[in-house]
Structure formats: structure tokens, C-alpha cells
C-alpha positions in Angstrom: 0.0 0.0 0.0 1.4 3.6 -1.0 1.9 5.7 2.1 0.3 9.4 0.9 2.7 12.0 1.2 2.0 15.2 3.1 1.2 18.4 0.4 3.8 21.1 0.5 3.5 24.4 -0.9 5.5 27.6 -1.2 6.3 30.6 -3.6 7.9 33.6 -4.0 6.7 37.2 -5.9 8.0 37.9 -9.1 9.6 41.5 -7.4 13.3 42.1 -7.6 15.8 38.8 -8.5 16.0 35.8 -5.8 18.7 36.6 -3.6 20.8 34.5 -1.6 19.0 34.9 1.3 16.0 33.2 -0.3 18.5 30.4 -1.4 19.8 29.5 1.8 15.7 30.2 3.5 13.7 28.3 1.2 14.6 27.5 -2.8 17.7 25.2 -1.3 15.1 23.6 1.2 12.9 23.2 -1.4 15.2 20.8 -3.4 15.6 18.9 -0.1 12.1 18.6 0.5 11.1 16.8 -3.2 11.3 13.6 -2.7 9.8 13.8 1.2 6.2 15.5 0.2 4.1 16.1 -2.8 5.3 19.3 -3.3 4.0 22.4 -5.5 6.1 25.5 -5.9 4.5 28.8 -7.2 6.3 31.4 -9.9 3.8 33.9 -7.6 2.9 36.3 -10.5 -0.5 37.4 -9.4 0.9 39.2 -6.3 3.3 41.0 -7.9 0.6 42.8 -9.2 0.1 45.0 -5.9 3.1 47.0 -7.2 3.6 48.6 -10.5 4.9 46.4 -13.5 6.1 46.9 -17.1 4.1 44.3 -19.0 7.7 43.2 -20.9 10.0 43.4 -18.6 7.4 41.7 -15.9 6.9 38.8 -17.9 10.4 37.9 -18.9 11.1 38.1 -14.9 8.3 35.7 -14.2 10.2 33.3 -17.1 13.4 33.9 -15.2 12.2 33.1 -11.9 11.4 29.7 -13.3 14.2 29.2 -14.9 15.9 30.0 -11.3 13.9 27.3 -9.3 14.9 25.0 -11.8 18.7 26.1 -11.7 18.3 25.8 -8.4 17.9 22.1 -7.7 13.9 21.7 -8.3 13.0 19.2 -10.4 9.6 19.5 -12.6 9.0 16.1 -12.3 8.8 15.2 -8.9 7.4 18.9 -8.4 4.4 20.5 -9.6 6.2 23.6 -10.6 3.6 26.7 -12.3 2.9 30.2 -12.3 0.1 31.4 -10.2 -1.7 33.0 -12.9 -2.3 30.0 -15.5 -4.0 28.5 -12.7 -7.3 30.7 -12.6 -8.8 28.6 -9.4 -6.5 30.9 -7.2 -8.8 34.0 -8.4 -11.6 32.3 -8.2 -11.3 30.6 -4.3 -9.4 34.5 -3.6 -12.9 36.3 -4.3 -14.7 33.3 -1.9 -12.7 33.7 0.6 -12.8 37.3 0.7 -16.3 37.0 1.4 -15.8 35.1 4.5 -12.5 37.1 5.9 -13.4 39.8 8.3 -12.0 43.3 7.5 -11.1 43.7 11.4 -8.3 40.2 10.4 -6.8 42.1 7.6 -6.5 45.9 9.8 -4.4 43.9 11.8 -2.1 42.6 9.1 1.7 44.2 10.1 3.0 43.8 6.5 -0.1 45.7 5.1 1.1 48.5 7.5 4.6 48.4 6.9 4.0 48.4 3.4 1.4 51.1 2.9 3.9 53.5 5.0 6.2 52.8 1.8 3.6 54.3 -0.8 1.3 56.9 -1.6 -1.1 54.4 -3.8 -2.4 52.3 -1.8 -4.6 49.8 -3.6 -7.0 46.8 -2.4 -4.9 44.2 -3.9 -2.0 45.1 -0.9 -4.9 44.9 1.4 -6.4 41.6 0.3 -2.7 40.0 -0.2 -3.2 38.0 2.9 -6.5 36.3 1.4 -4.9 35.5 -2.1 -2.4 33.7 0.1 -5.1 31.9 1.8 -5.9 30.5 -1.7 -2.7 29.5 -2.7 -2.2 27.3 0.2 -6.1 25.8 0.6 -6.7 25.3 -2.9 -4.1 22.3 -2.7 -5.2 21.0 0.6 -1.8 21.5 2.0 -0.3 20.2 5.1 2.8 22.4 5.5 4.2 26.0 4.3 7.6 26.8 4.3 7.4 29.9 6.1 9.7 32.4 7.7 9.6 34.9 10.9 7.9 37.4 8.8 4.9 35.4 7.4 3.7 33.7 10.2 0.7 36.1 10.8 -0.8 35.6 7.4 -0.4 31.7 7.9 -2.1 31.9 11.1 -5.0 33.7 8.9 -4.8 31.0 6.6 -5.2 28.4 9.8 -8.6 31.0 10.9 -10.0 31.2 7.5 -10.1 27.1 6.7 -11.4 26.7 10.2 -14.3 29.3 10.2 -15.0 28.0 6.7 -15.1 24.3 7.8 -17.1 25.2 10.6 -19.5 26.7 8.5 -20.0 24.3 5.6 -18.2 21.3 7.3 -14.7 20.1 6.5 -13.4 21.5 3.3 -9.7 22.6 3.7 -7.2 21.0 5.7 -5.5 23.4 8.2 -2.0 23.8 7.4 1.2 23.7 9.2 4.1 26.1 9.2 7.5 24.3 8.2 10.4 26.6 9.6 13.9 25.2 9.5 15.7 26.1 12.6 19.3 27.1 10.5 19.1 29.4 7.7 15.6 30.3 7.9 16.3 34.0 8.1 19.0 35.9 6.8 19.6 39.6 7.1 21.0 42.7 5.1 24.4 43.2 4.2 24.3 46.5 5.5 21.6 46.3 8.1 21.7 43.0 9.8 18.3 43.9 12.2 16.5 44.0 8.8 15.8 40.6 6.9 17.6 40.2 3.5 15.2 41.1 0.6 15.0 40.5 -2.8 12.4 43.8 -3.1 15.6 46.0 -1.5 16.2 49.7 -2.9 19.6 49.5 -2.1 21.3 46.4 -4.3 24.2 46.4 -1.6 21.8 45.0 1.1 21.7 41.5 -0.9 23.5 39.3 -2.9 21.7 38.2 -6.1 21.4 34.3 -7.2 22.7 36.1 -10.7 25.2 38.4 -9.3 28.4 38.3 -11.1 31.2 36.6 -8.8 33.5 40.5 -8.3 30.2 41.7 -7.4 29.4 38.9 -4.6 33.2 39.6 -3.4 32.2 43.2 -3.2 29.0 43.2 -1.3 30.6 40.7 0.7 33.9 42.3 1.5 31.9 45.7 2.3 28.9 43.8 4.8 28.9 45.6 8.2 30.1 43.9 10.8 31.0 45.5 14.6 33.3 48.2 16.3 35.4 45.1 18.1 38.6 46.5 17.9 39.7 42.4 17.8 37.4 42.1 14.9 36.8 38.5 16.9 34.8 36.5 14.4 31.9 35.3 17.3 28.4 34.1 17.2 26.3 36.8 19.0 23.3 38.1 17.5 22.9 40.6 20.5 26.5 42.2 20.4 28.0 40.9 16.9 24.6 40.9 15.0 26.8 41.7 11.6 29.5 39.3 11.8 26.6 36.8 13.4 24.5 36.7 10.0 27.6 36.5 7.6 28.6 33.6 10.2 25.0 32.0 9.4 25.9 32.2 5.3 28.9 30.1 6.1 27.4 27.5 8.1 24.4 26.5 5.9 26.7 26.7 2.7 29.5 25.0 4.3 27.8 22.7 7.1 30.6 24.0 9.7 29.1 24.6 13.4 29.4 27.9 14.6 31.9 26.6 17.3 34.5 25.0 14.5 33.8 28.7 12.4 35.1 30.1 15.6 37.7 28.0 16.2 39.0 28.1 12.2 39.3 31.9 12.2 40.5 32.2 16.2 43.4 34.7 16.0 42.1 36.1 12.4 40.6 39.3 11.8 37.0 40.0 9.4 38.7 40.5 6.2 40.2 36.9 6.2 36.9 35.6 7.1 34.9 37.7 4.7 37.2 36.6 2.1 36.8 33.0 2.3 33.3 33.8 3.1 32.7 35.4 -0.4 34.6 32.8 -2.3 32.2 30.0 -0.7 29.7 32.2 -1.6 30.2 32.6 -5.3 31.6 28.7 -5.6 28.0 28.0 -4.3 26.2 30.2 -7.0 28.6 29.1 -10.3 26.5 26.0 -11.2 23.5 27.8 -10.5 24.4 30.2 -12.5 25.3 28.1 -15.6 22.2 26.3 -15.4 20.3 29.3 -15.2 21.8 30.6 -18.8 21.1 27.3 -20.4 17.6 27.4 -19.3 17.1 31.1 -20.1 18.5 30.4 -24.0 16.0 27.8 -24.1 12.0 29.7 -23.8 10.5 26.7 -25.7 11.6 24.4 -23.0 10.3 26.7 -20.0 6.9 27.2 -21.4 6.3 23.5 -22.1 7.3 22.9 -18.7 4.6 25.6 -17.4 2.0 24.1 -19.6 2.5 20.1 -18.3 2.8 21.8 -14.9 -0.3 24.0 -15.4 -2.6 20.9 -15.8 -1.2 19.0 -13.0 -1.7 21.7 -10.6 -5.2 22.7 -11.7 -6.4 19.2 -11.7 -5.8 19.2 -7.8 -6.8 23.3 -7.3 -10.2 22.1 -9.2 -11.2 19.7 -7.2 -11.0 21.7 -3.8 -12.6 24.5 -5.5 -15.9 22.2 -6.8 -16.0 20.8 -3.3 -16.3 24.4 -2.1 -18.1 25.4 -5.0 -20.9 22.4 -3.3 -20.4 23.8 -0.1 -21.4 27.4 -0.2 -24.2 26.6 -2.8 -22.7 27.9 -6.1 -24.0 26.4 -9.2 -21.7 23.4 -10.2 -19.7 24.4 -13.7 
């Protein structure tokens, strides 16, 4: 007998370029994960949307994210790998669930207020992000999200809105799980290590890019903040060392080094030896990813028949959830 895998699901918006930071937090974990779960990973054009996009340049990024996740390790066989967008059942269980989601849930939404401080146009789509999440993760009954610090809150939404609904209409959705590795699972800004690293960043020198050229990666590197220890004593202490703690957080997940034997290796050495070998780990890391990302990106054909096999797989799961609801709430069967 076949033991049923648990569902897995996770994404990332089509904003900026995947940094390093989502590499070592979730894409890397991802590959790890494919053969463990039934796994579906979203190209997660649809909320991209809540900020302005050039219609050329947007969709060639969307193509390039794809071709990342693949460069990356995924495979798009033992994945469901597709963009949000071809899969119209997200839309469609968004605008259901919006019924059911109480405004006073979505005031209280932190990112919604962090972000609308950033803008002047604020429009609903930012507002109703957290809902069109909801979708993405109940439309294939999943059991676990990959989630970091940051996202919690609109999982624990998720977690409200399947268990109001269920309550309601009886059991529909399964209530999903957050999946949070306990290494790697959040890595901060070059610059400002109390902020997370992000791929959405004004200032490029806060991240290091998947596609960043290797003098580049040496340079943001070589320039990260670190402390005013006149030892420049590389030491794990987020309180105190909070600079030289994240960089010492790159080199353990890329290296699988403790932080007592990174301690130990660079005892009597100052930053600049560290940060050297640091950013040399860093781009040896990124070089096959890198090649494999320019194969796949001279090769368009072979992306979009991979979106189209993938598109079918993952709406013939996202369909049945959404004709069980559609039964539920007393829509018309299509």
C-alpha cells in the first residue's frame, strides 16, 4: 500500500531577482524537500501585481524566476512547478474567501502597515494579499508551508479562514502547518543586519543576487557591516556581533561547519580573512547555479512546455478543492 505524502506548498513574488538569502531560507530547502512531500512550488505572479509592472519586462522576470527554481535544484518532475496565474482557481477561491475574511483580520495585518507607509497608492490588492495567500495554500489541501519569521501572521489567517469555513460548511480545507527550519531560515541585510535580507531591496548592496556576477558577490561581501570590536573577533552573538553573526549564518548553511568550529578556524584572524573565504564560498555556491540558469534562459520553448505540463497538473488538484467548495457554499456546479 502507498503511504500518501503530506502536500507542501511555497512561492515567492516575481519582485526584484532571488537573492541568496532566499536560497539559503527556502529554494535550497525546497530541493531537499522533493522527494519527502508532494510538493507544489508557485512562480507567484498574481501578487506582484500589488506594485507597479512593465508588461515586458514583468513577464520575462516571471520566465526567469522559473528558470531560477529550476537552476536551483527543483525538479519539474517530482514537483508541480507553475505560475500562479495560468492556474485561474487561485482568483476564483481568492474572491470566496474574501467574502468570509473579516475586515477587522486584515487591519491587523503588520506587512499591510509596513508596506502602505512605503507608498502613496495604496490599492486593495496590498490589502487583500493575505486572502490571495489563503488560496494558494487551501486550494491544494496543504499540510505544510515553508514559512519564515515574517509570514507567520498571514499563515495563522490561513489556519482562521479554513477553520471558520469548515465550521460553517463542514470540513473542506485542511489546516496547514508552518514548516520553519531552525538554521538558515532568516538571513539579514548586508548593511543592516536587524532587517531581513530582501530580494524587493532599494539599495542592491543590502543582498547578494542568485545572478550576481562573482566581483560583485566579493564586493558586497567584503563591504557587509560587521562591529566596532577592535579584535574584529569573528563570534556568534546576534545581541553584540549581529553583523558578523549573520555573515557567520551564510557560512554555516553553505558549508555545514558549526558555529563553534567557524570560531575555532578563524580564532586569531581578523574579518577581512573571514569575509574573504566567506565570499569565495559564496560565489563557488552560486557558479552552477548560475550556468544552469543561462542554459535554461536560452531555451524559452523548454520553460513554457514545462509551465504548460505543470499547469494541468496543478489545476487538476486546485479544481477539485474548489468544486468541493463550489458544493459547499451553494454555487451552481460548472
Amino acid at each position: 500500500m502507498a503511504i500518501m505524502k503530506k502536500v507542501l506548498l511555497s512561492g515567492s513574488t516575481t519582485t526584484g531577482s532571488l537573492t541568496l538569502g532566499n536560497y539559503i531560507g527556502a529554494v535550497s530547502n525546497w530541493a531537499r524537500m522533493q522527494d519527502e512531500y508532494e510538493c507544489y512550488y508557485m512562480v507567484a505572479d498574481l501578487h506582484a501585481l500589488t506594485v507597479k509592472q512593465e508588461p515586458a519586462e514583468f513577464r520575462e522576470r516571471c520566465l526567469s524566476f522559473l528558470a531560477q527554481y529550476l537552476a536551483c535544484g527543483l525538479d519539474p518532475v517530482k514537483n508541480v512547478i507553475f505560475m500562479q496565474s495560468q492556474v485561474s482557481e487561485h482568483a476564483e477561491l481568492t474572491w470566496i474567501l474574501s467574502c468570509h475574511t473579516p475586515m477587522g483580520a486584515l487591519n491587523r495585518m503588520t506587512q499591510f502597515k509596513d508596506k502602505s507607509q512605503q507608498t502613496r497608492e495604496i490599492n486593495a490588492g496590498l490589502y487583500t494579499y493575505p486572502v490571495l495567500m489563503a488560496a494558494d495554500i487551501l486550494l491544494y489541501q496543504t499540510d505544510l508551508v515553508p514559512v519564515g519569521e515574517d509570514q507567520k501572521q498571514h499563515l495563522e489567517l490561513t489556519r482562521d479562514l479554513a477553520e471558520s469555513f469548515n465550521k460553517k460548511f463542514g470540513a473542506t480545507f485542511k489546516v496547514p502547518d508552518p514548516h520553519i527550519p531552525k538554521v538558515g531560515a532568516r538571513i539579514m541585510s548586508l548593511q543592516d543586519p536587524t532587517k531581513k535580507m530582501s530580494k524587493s531591496d532599494e539599495d542592491p548592496n543590502n543582498y547578494v543576487s542568485l545572478l550576481d556576477a562573482p566581483k560583485k558577490i566579493e564586493k558586497k561581501i567584503k563591504s557587509a557591516m560587521t562591529d566596532s570590536d577592535p579584535q574584529a573577533r569573528v563570534l556568534y552573538d546576534l545581541e553584540n556581533k549581529a553583523g558578523i553573526s549573520n555573515l557567520m549564518t551564510i557560512y554555516s548553511v553553505l558549508t555545514g561547519k558549526t558555529f563553534a568550529e567557524i570560531e575555532k578556524e578563524y580564532e586569531g584572524k581578523m574579518y577581512g580573512h573571514f569575509k574573504t573565504d566567506l565570499a569565495q564560498i559564496v560565489v563557488q555556491t552560486l557558479a552552477p547555479v548560475q550556468e544552469r540558469y543561462q542554459k535554461l534562459m536560452a531555451d524559452p520553448s523548454y520553460l513554457l512546455e514545462v509551465l504548460k505540463k505543470n499547469q494541468a497538473r496543478a489545476q487538476a488538484k486546485a479544481q477539485v478543492t474548489l468544486a468541493k467548495v463550489y458544493e459547499r457554499i451553494g454555487l451552481v456546479p460548472r
